[in-house]
C-alpha positions, 0 to 999 in steps of 0.5 A, a space after each residue: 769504764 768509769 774511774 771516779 775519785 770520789 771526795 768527801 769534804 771537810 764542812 769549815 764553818 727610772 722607769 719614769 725618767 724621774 728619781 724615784 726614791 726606793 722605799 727602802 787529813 786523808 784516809 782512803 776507805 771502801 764506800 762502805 767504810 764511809 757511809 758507815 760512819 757517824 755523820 752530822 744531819 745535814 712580792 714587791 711593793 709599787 710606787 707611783 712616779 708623779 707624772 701624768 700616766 701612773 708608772 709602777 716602779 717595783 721597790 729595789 728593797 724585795 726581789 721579784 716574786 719566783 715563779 713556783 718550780 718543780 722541786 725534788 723534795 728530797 734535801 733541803 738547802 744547806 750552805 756548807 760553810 754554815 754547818 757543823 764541823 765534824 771529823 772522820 773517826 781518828 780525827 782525819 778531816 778527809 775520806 776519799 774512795 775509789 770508785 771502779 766501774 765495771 760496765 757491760 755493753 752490747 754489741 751493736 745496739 743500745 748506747 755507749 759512750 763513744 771516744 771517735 763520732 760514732 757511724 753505723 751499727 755495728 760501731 766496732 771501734 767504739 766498742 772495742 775501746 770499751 771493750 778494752 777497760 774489761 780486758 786490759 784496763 781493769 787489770 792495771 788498776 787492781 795491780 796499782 791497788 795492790 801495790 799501794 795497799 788501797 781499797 776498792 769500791 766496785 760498781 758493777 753491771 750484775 751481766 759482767 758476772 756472766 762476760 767476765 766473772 775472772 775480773 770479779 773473783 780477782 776483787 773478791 779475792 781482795 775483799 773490795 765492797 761491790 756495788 750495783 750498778 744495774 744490768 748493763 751499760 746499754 739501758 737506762 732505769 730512769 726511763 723505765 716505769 716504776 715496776 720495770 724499775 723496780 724489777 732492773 734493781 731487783 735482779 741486780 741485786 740478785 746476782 750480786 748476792 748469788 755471787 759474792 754472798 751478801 746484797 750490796 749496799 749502795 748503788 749507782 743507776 746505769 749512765 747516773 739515770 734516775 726515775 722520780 721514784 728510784 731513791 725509793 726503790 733503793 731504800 724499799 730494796 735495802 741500800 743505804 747510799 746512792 752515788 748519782 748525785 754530785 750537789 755536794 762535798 759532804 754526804 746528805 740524807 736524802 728523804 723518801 715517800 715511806 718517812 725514812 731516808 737514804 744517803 746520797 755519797 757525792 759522785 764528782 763528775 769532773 773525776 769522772 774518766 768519761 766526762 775528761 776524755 770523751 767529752 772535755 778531751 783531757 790528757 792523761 796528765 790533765 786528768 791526773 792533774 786534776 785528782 792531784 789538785 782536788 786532793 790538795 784542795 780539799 
């Protein structure tokens, strides 16, 4: 179960062996409250050495050609501290959100992260930790929100309906903003074909309207998995935001293949409770720490 604290930040303001001369404030809001608001758009030159053999010395004054690379043509660069300033509504110069993910597994097949090496399937210990966050875990977290009067943001596998529909009544009830999140945890959309793709979100959304009255209206692919063509499905199936990416402190417009838009919220991986503990092996001290520390950084 991810716990990503989601941020948003503030914009501020001689090859010849002879010299050769170069010629030349902080408001905790639902995901939905966030992407609401108003935001602001985001060769060289050869010389001869005087020598018997013609040597090529490329001018210091040009950079080296780059080599064309693939590019996802959705952003164009920006450097933050080279845009405009601009303020949440009443002023504030942060929003932060919670983001809870509430992820389904299967048994013995299909991936999962895994807190011990894995062994063969069924792998029971890894399943069972996951298993945990849907059981217990989930359960502490709603008590802290309530206790301290904060708003969620819920991403959920649409199959968690089914597994454990008391944990979505118990959001619903508190009236956080859902999210999709994909079918389950165990499959991954960016390897799936464009029409199984689109058929993954479709059903998605589905449940999440049959259950809670209203389409969701931001998404976060199954293990951050996106195809080449998924900011486009999202758009053409009515979301206005994405999570996946992480390039950035402050929202940014992504473009799609039809001229319009959709906007990419930063997804901060190093807040990510999977990456900490799995991967990097932080304590639970370390990783508070480490919201603590973005908190008053930004």
């Amino acid at each position: 179960m991810g716990f990503p604290v989601g941020r948003v930040h503030r914009s501020s303001p001689d090859a010849c062996g002879r010299q050769c001369r170069p010629a030349g404030g902080a408001h905790a809001a639902t995901l939905g409250d966030v992407c609401g608001m108003p935001l602001a758009k985001p060769g060289g030159l050869s010389a001869r050495c005087p020598s018997s053999s013609p040597v090529l010395v490329r001018s210091m004054s040009q950079p080296p050609p780059s080599p064309a690379l693939p590019s996802h043509g959705r952003y164009a660069y920006s450097a933050i501290t080279r845009r405009p300033v601009y303020d949440w509504p009443g002023g504030r110069r942060l929003a932060v959100y919670f983001g809870i993910n509430l992820e389904h597994f299967a048994f013995g097949t299909g991936l999962g992260a895994e807190l011990a090496p894995g062994g063969p399937q069924p792998d029971v210990l890894n399943y069972a930790w996951r298993d945990y966050g849907n059981r217990v875990g989930v359960w502490r977290m709603i008590e802290l929100f309530d206790a301290l009067a904060l708003p969620a943001s819920v991403l959920v596998n649409s199959s968690i309906y089914g597994y454990c529909p008391e944990v979505m009544d118990a959001f619903r009830t508190r009236g956080d903003e859902v999210l999709g999140h994909g079918r389950t945890n165990s499959e991954r959309q960016g390897v799936l074909d464009e029409m199984s793709e689109k058929a993954l979100i479709d059903e998605t959304t589905a449940a999440i309207l049959a259950a809670e009255g209203r389409p969701p209206k931001g998404w976060l692919g199954p293990w951050i998995s996106q195809s080449h063509v998924t900011p486009d499905l999202l758009a053409g199936s009515g979301y206005s935001y994405l999570l996946d990416w992480c390039q950035d402190d402050q929202p940014v417009w992504f473009a799609t293949r039809d001229g319009g838009r959709i906007l990419s919220v930063p997804y901060p991986q190093e807040l990510n409770d999977i990456p900490a503990i799995v991967a990097r092996k932080d304590s639970a001290s370390q990783f508070a720490d480490m919201i603590i520390d973005q908190f008053d950084e930004m």
